[in-house]
C-alpha positions in Angstrom: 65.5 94.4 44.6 65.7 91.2 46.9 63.8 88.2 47.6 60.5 89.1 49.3 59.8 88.8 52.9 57.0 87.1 54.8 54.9 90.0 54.3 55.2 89.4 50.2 57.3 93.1 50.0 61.1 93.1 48.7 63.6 93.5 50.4 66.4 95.7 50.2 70.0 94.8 49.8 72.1 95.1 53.0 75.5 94.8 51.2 75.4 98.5 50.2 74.7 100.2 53.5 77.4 97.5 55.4 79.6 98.6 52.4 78.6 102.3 53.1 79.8 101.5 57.4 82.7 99.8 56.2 84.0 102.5 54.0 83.3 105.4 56.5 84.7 103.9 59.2 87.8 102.6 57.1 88.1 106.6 56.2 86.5 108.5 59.2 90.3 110.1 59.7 90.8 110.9 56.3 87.5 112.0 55.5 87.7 114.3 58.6 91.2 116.1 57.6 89.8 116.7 54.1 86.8 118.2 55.6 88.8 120.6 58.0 91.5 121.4 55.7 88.7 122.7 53.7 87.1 124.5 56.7 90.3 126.2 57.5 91.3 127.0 53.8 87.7 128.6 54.2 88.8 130.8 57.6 85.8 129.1 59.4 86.7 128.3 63.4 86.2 125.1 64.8 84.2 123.8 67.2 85.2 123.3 71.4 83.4 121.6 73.6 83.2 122.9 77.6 85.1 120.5 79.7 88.0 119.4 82.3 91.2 117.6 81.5 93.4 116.5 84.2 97.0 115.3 83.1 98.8 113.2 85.7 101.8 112.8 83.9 102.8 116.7 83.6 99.9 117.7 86.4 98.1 120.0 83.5 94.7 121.0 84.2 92.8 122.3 81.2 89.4 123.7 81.2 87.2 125.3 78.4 84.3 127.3 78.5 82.5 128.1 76.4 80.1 131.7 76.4 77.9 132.9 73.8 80.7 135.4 72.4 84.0 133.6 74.1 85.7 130.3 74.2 88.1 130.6 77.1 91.0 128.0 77.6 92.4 127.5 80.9 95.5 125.7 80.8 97.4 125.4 84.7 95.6 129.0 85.3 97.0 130.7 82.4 93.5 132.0 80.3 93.0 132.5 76.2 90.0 133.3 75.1 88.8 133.3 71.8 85.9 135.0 69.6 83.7 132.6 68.8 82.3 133.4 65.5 86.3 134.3 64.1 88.5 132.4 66.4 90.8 135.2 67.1 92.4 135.7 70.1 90.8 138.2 72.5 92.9 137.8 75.3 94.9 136.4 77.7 94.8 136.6 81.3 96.4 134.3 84.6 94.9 133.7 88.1 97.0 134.8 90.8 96.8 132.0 93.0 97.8 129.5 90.0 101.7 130.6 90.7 102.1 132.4 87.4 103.6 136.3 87.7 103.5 138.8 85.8 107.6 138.9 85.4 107.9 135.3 84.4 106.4 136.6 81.3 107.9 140.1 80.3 109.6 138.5 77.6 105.8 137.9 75.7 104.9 139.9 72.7 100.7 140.3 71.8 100.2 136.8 71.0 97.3 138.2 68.8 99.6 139.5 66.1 102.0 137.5 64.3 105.6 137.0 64.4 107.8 138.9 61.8 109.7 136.7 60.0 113.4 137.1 60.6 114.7 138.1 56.9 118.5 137.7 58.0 121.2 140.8 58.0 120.2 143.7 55.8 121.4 144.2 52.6 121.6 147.8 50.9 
């Protein structure tokens, strides 16, 4: 093991838990990317913390809340929520007095379904 200590006991090596730090902290990015790639690959949603984030650059505000079905994301007054347990989208709503209108976004399809491909001219 090691040399003993005062008390008479062994001592364990320290090398392999510094080596341990070192390598985790070397890897933390990668080791995190494999780790959600897998969780994605797996259809499992991630995980939002509630907070407040003030851009000064663009002047975004974003807020997310979380409640025990829905994780709502505010961004400048425009609202998604999410299910929790599936991360779909459940909806999305605005606040009035943010200065978004209804016609500034006719032009939206359901964000919850997913584009169709554009195939090019068809052929018969």
């Amino acid at each position: 093991m090691g040399k003993p200590n005062a008390a008479g006991e062994p001592q364990r090596p320290r090398w392999r838990f510094q080596r341990l730090v070192r390598f985790a902290r070397l890897y933390q990015y990668t080791i995190e990317g494999v780790v959600g790639a897998a969780l994605n690959s797996l259809g499992i949603p991630g995980f939002c913390r509630p907070g407040v984030y003030e851009a000064r650059c663009c002047e975004a505000h974003i807020r997310v809340r979380c409640t025990s079905l829905y994780t709502t994301v505010s961004v400048n007054g425009l609202d998604v929520s999410f299910h929790r347990l599936t991360g779909k989208i459940t909806g999305v709503g605005f606040i009035p007095s943010s200065g978004c209108r209804p016609d500034s976004t006719q032009g939206l399809s359901d964000s919850a379904v997913p584009p169709v491909p554009d195939r090019g001219p068809a052929q018969s």
